[in-house]
PDB file of N, CA, C, O and CB in Angstrom:
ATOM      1  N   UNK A   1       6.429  -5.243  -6.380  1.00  0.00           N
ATOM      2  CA  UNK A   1       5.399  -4.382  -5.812  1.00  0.00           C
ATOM      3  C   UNK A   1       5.755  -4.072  -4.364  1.00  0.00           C
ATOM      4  O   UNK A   1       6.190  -4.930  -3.596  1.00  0.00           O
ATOM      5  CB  UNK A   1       3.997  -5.048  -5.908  1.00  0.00           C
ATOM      6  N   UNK A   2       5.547  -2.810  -4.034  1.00  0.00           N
ATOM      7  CA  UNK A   2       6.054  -2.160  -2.887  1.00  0.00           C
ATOM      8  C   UNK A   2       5.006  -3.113  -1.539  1.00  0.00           C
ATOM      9  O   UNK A   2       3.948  -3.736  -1.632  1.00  0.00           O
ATOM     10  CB  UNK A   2       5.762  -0.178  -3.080  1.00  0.00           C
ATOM     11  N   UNK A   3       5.636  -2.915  -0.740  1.00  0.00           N
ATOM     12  CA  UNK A   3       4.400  -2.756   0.736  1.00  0.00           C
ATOM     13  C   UNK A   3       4.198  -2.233   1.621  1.00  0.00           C
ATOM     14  O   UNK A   3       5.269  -2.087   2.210  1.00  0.00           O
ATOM     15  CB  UNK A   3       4.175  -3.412   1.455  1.00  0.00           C
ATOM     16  N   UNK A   4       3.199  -1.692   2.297  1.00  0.00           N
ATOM     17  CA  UNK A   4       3.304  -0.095   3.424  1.00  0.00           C
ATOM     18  C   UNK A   4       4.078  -1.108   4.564  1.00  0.00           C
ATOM     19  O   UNK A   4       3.894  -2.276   4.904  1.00  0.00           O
ATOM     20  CB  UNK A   4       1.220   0.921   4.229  1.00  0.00           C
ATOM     21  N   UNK A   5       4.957  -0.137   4.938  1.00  0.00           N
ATOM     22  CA  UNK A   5       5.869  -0.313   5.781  1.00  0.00           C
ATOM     23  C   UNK A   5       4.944  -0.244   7.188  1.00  0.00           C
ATOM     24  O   UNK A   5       5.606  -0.484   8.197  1.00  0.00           O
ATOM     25  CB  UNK A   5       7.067   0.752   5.557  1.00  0.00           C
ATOM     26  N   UNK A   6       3.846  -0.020   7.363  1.00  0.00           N
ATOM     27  CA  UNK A   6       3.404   0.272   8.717  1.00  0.00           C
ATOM     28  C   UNK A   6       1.987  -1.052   8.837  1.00  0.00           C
ATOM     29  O   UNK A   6       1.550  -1.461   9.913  1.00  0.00           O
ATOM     30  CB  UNK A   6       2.854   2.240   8.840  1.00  0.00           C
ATOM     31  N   UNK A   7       1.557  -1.452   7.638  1.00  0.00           N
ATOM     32  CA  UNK A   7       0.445  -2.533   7.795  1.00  0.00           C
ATOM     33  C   UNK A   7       0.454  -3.390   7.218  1.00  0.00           C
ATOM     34  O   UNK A   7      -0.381  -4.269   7.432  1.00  0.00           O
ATOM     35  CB  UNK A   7      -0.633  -2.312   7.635  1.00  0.00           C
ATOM     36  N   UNK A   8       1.693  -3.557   5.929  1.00  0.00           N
ATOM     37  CA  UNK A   8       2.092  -4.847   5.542  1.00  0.00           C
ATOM     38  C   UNK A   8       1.380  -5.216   4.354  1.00  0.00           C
ATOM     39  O   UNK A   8       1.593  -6.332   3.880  1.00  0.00           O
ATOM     40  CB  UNK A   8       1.893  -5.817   6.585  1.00  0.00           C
ATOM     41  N   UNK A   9       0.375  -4.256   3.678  1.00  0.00           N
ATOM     42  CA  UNK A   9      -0.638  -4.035   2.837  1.00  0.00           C
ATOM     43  C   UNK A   9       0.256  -4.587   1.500  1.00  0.00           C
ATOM     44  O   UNK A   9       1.342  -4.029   1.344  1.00  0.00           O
ATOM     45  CB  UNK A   9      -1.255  -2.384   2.871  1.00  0.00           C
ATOM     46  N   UNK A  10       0.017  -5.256   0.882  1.00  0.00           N
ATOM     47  CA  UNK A  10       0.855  -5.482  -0.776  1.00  0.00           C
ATOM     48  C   UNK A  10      -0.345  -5.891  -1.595  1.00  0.00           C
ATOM     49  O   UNK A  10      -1.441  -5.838  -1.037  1.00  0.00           O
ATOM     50  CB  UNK A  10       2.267  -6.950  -0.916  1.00  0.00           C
ATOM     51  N   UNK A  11      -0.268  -6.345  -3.015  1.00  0.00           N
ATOM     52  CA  UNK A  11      -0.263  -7.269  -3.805  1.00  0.00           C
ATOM     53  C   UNK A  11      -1.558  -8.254  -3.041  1.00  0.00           C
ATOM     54  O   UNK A  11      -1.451  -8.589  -1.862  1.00  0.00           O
ATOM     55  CB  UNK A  11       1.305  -7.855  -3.966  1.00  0.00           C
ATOM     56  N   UNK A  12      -2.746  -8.643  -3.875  1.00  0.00           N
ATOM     57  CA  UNK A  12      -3.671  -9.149  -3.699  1.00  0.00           C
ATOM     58  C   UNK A  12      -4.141  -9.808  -5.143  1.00  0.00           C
ATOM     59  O   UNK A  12      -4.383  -9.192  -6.182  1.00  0.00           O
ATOM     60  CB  UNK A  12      -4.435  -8.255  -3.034  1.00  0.00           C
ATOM     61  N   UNK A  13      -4.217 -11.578  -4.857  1.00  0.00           N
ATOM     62  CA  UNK A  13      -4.160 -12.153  -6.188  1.00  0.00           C
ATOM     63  C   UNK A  13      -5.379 -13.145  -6.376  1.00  0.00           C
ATOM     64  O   UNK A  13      -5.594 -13.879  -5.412  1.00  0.00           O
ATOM     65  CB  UNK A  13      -2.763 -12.895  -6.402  1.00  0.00           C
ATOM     66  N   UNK A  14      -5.874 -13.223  -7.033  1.00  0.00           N
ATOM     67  CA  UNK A  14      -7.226 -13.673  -7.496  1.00  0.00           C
ATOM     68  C   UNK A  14      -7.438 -13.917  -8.819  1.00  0.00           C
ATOM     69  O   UNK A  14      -6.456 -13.984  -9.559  1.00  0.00           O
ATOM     70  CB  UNK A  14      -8.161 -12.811  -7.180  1.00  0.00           C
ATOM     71  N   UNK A  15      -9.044 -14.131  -9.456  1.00  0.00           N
ATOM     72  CA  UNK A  15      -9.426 -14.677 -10.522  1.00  0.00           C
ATOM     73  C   UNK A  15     -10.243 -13.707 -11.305  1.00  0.00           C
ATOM     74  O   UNK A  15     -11.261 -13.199 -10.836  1.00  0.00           O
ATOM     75  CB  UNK A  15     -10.053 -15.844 -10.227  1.00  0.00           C
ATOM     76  N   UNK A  16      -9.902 -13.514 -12.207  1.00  0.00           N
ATOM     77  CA  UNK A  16     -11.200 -12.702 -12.923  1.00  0.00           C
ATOM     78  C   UNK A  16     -12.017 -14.129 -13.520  1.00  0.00           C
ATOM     79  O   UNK A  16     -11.669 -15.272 -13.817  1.00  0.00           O
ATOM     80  CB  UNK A  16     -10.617 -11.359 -14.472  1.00  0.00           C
ATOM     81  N   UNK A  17     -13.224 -13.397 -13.507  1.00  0.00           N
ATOM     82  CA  UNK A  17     -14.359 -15.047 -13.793  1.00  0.00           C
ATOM     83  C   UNK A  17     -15.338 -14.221 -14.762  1.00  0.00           C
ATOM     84  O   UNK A  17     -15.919 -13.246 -14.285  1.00  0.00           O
ATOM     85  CB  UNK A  17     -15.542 -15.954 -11.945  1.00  0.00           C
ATOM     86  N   UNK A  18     -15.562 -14.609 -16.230  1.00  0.00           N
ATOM     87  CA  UNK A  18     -16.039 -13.993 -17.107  1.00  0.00           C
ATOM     88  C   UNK A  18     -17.905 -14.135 -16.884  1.00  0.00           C
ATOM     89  O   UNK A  18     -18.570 -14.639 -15.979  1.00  0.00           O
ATOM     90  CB  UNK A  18     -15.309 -14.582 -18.436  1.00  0.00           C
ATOM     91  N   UNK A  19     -18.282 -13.457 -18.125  1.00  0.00           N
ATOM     92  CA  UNK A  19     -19.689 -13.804 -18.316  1.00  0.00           C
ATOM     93  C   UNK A  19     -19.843 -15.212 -18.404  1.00  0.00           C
ATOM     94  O   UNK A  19     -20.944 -15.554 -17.974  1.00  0.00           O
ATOM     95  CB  UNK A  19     -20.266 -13.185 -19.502  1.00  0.00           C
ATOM     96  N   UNK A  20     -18.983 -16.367 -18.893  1.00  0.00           N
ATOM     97  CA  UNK A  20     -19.419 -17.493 -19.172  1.00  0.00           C
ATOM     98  C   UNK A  20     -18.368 -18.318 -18.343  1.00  0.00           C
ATOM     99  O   UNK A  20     -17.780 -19.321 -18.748  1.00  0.00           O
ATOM    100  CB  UNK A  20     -19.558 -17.726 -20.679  1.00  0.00           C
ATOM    101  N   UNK A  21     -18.210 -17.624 -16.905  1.00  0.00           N
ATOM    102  CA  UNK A  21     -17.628 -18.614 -15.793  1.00  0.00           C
ATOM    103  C   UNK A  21     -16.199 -18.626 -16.186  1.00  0.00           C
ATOM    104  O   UNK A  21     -15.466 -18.818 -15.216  1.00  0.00           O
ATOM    105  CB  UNK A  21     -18.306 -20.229 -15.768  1.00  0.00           C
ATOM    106  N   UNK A  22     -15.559 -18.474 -17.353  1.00  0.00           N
ATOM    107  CA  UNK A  22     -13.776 -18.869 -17.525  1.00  0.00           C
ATOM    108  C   UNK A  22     -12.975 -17.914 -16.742  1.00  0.00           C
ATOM    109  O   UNK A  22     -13.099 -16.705 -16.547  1.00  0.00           O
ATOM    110  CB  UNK A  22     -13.111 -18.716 -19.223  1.00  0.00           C
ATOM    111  N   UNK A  23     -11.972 -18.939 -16.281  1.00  0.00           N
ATOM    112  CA  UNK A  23     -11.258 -17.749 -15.125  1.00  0.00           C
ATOM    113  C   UNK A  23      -9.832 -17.658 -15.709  1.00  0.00           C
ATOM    114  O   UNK A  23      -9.218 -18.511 -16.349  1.00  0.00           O
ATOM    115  CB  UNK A  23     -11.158 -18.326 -13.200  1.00  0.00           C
ATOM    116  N   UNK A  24      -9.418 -16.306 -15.300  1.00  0.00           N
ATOM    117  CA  UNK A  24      -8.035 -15.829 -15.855  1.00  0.00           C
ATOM    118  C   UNK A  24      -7.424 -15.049 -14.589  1.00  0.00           C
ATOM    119  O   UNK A  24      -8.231 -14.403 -13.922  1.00  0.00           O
ATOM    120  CB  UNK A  24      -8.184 -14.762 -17.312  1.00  0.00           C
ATOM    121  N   UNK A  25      -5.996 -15.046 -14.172  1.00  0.00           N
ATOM    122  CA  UNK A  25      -5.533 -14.292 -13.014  1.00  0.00           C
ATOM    123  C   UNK A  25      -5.656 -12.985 -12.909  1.00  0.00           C
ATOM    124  O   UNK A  25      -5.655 -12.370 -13.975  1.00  0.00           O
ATOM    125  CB  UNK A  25      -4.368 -14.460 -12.820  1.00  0.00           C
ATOM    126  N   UNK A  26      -5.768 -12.339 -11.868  1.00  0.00           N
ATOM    127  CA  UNK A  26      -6.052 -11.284 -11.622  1.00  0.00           C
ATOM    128  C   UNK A  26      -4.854 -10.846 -10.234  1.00  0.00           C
ATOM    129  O   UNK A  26      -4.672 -11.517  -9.219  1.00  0.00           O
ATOM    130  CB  UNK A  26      -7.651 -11.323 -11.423  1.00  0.00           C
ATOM    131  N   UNK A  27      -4.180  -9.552 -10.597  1.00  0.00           N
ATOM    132  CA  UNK A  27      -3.675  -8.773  -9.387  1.00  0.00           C
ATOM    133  C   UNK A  27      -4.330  -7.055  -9.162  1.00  0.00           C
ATOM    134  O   UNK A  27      -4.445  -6.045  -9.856  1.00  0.00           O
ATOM    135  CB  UNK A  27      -1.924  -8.731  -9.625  1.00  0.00           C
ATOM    136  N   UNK A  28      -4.651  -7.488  -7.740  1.00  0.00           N
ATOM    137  CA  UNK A  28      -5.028  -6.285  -7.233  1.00  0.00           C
ATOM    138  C   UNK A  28      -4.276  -5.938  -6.552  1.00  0.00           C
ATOM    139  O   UNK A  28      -3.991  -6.596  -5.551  1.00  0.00           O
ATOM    140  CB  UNK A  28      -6.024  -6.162  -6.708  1.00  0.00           C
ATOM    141  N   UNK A  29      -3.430  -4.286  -6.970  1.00  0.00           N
ATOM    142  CA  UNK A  29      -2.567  -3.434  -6.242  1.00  0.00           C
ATOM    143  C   UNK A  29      -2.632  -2.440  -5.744  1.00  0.00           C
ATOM    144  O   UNK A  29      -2.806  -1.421  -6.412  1.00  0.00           O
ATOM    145  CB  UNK A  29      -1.866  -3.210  -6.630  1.00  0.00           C
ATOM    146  N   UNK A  30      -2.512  -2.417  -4.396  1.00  0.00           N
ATOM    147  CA  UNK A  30      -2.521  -1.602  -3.305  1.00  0.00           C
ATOM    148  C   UNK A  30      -2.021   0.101  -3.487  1.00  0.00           C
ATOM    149  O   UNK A  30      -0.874   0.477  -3.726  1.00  0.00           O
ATOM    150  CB  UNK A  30      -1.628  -2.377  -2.339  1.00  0.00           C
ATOM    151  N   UNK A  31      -3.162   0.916  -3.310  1.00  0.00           N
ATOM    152  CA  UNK A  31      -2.184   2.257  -3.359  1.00  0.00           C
ATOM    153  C   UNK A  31      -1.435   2.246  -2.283  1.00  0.00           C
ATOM    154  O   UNK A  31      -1.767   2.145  -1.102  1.00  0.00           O
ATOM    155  CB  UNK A  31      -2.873   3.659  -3.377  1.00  0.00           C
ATOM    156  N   UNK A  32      -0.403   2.355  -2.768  1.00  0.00           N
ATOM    157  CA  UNK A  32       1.502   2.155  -1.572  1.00  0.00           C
ATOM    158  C   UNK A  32       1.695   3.536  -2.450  1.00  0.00           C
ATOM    159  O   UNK A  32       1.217   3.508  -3.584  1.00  0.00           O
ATOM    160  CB  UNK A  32       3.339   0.186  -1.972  1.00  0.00           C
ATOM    161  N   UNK A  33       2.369   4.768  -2.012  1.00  0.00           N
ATOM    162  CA  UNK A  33       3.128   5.607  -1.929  1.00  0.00           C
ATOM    163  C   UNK A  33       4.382   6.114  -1.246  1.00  0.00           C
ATOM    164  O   UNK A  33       4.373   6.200  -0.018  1.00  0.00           O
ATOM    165  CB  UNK A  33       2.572   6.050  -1.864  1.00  0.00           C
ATOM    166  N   UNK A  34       5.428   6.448  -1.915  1.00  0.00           N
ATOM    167  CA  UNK A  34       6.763   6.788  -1.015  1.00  0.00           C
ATOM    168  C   UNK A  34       6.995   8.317  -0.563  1.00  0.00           C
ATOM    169  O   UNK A  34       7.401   9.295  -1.190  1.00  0.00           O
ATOM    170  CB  UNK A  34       8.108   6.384  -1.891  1.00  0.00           C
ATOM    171  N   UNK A  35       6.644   8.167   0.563  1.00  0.00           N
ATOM    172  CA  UNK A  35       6.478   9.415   1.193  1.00  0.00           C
ATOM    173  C   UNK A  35       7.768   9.710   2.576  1.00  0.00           C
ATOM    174  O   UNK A  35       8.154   8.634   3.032  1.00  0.00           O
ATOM    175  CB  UNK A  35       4.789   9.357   1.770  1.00  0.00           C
ATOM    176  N   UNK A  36       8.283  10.673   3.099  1.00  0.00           N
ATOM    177  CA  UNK A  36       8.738  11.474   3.740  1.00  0.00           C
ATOM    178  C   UNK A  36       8.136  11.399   5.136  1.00  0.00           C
ATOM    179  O   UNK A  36       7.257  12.182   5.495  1.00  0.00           O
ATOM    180  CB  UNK A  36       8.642  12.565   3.089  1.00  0.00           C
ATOM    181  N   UNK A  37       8.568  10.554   5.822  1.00  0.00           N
ATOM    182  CA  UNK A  37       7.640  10.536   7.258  1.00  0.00           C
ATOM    183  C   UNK A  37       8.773  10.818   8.380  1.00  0.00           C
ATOM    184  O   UNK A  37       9.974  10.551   8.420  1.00  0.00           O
ATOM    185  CB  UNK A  37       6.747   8.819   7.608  1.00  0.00           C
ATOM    186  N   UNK A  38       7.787  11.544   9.379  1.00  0.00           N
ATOM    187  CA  UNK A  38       8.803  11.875  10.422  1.00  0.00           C
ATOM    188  C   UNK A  38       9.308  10.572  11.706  1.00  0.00           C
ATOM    189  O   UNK A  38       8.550   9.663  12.046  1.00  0.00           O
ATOM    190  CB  UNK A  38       8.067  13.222  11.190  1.00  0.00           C
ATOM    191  N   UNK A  39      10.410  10.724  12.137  1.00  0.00           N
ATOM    192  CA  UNK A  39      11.136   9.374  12.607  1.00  0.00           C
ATOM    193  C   UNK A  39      11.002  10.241  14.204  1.00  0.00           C
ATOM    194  O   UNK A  39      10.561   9.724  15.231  1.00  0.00           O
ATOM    195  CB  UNK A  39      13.115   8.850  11.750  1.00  0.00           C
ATOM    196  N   UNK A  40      11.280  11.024  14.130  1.00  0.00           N
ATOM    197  CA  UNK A  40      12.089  11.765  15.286  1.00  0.00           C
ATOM    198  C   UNK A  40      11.778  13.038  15.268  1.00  0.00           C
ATOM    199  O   UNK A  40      11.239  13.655  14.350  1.00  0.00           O
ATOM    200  CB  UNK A  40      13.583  11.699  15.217  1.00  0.00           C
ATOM    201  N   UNK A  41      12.276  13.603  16.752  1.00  0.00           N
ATOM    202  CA  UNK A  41      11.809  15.336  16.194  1.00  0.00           C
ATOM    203  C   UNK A  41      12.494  16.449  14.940  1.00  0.00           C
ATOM    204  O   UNK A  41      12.022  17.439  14.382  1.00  0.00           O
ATOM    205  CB  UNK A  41      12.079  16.284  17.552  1.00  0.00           C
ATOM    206  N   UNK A  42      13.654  15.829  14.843  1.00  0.00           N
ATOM    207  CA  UNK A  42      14.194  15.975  13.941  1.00  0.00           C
ATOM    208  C   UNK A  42      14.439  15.103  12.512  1.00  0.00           C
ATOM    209  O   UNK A  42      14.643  15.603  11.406  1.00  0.00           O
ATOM    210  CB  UNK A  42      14.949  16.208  14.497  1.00  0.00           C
ATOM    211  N   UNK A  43      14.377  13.928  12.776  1.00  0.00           N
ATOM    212  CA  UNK A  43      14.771  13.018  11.672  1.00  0.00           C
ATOM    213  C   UNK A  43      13.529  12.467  10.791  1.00  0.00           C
ATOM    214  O   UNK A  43      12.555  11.929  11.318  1.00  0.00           O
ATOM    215  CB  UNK A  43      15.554  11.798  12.306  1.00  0.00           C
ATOM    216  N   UNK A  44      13.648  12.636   9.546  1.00  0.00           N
ATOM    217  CA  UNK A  44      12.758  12.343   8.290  1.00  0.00           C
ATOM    218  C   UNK A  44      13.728  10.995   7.385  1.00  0.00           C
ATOM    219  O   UNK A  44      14.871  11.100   6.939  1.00  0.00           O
ATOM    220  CB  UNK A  44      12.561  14.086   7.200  1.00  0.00           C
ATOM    221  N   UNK A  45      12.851   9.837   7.333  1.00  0.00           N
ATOM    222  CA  UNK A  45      12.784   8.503   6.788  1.00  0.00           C
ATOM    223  C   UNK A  45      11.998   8.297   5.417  1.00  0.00           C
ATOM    224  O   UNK A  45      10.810   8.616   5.453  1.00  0.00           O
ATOM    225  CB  UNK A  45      12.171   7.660   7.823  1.00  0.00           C
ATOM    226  N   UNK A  46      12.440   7.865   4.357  1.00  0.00           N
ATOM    227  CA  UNK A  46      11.659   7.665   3.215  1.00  0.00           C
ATOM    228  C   UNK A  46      11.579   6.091   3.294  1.00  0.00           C
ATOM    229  O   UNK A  46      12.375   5.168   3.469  1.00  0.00           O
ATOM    230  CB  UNK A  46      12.316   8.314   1.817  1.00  0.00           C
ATOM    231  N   UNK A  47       9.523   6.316   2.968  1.00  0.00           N
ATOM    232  CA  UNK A  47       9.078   4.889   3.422  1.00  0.00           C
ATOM    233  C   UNK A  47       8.385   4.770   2.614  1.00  0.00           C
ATOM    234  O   UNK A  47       8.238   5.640   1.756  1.00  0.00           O
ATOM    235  CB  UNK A  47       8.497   4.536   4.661  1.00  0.00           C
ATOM    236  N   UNK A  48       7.480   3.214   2.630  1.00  0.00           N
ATOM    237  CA  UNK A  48       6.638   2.971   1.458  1.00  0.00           C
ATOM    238  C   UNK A  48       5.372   3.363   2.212  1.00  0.00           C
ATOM    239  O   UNK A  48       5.730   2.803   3.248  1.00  0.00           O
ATOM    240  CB  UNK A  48       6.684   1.386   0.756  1.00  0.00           C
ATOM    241  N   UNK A  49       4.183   3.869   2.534  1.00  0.00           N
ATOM    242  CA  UNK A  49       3.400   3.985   3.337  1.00  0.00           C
ATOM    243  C   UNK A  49       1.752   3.661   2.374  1.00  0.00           C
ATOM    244  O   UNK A  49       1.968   4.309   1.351  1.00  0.00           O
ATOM    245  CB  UNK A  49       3.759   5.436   4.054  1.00  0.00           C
ATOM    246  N   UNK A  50       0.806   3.243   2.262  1.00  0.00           N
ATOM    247  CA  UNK A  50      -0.675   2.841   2.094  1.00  0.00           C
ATOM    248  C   UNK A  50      -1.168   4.486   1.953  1.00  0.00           C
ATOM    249  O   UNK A  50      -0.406   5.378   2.325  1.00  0.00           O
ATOM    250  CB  UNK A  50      -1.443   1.797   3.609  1.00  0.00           C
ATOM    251  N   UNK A  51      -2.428   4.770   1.419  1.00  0.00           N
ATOM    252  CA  UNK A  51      -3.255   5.656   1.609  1.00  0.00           C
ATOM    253  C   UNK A  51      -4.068   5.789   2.419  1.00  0.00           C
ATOM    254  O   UNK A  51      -4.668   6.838   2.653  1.00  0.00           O
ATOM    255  CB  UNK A  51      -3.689   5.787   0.924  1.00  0.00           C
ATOM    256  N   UNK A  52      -4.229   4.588   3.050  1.00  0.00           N
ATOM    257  CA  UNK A  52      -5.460   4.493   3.987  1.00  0.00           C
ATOM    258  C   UNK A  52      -4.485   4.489   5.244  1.00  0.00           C
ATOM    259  O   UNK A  52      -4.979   4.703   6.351  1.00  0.00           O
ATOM    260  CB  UNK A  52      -6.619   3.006   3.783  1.00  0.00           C
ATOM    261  N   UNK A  53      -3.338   4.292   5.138  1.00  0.00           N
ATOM    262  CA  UNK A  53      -2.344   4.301   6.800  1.00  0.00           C
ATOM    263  C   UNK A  53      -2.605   6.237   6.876  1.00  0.00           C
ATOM    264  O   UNK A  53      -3.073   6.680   7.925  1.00  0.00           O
ATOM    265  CB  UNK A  53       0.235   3.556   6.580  1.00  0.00           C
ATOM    266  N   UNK A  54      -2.288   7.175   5.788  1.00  0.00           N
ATOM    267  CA  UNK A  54      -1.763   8.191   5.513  1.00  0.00           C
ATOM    268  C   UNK A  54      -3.461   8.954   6.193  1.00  0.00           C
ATOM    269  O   UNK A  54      -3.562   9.767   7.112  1.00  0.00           O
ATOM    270  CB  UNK A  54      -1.072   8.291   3.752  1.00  0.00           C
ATOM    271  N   UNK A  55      -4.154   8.580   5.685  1.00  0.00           N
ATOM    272  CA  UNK A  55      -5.444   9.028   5.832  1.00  0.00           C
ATOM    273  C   UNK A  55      -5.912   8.836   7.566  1.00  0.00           C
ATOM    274  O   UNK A  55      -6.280   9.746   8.309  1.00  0.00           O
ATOM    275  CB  UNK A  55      -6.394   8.123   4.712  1.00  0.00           C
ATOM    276  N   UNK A  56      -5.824   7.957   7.775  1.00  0.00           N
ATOM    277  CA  UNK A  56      -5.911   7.678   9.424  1.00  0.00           C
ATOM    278  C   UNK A  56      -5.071   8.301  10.184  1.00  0.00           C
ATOM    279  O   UNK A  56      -5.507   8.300  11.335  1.00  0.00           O
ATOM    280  CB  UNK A  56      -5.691   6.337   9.846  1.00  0.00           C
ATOM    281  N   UNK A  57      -3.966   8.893  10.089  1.00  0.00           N
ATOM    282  CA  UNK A  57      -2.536   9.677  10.631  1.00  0.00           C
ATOM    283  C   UNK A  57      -1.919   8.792  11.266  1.00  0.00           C
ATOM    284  O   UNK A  57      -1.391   9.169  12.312  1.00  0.00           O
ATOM    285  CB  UNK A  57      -2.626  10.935  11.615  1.00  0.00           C
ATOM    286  N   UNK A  58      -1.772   7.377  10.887  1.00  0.00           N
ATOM    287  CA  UNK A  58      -0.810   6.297  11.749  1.00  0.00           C
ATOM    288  C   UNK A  58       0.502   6.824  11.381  1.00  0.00           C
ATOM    289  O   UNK A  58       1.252   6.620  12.335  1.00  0.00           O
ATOM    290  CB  UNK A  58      -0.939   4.534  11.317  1.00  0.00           C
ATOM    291  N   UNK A  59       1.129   7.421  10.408  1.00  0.00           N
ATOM    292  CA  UNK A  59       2.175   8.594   9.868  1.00  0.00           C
ATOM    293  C   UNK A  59       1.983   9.693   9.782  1.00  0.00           C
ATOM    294  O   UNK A  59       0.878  10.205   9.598  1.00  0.00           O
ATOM    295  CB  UNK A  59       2.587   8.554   8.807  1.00  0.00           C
ATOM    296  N   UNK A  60       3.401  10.462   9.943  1.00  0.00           N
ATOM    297  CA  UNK A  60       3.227  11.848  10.197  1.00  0.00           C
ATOM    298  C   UNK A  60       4.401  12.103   8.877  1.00  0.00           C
ATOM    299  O   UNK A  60       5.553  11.697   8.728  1.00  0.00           O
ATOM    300  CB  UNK A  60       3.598  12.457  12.028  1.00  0.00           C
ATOM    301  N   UNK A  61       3.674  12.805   8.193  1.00  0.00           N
ATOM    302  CA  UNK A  61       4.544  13.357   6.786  1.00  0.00           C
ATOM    303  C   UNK A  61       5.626  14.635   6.927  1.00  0.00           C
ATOM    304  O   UNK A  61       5.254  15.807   6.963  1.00  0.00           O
ATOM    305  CB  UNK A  61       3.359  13.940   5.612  1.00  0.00           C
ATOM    306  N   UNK A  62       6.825  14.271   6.990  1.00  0.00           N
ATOM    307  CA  UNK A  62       7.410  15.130   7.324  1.00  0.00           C
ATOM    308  C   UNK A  62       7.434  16.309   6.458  1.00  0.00           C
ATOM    309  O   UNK A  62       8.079  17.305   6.787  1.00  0.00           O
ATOM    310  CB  UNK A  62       8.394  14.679   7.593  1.00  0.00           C
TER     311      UNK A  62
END
């Protein structure tokens, strides 16, 4: 599983816990997308970046 390169966001692991309390593992995964971000005024980097980094403009999509 990928991780945003800018907040470190991955993979989140836990329990599912039924109607009658029994627990079984659970992974919760992060929307991570590989997107085209600008490095430089010229230079474009392919990164793993979050939706919520993308949404805030902590990246600039080249």
């Amino acid at each position: 599983m990928a991780k945003c390169a800018i907040c470190e966001k991955g993979a989140h692991f836990g329990n599912n816990v039924s109607h009658s309390h029994r627990r079984s593992n659970k992974m919760w995964k992060s929307n991570v997308k590989s997107v085209r971000v600008k490095t430089g005024a010229t230079s474009a980097k392919k990164m793993y970046v979050c939706t919520s980094c993308l949404r805030s403009g902590a990246v600039e999509r080249a």
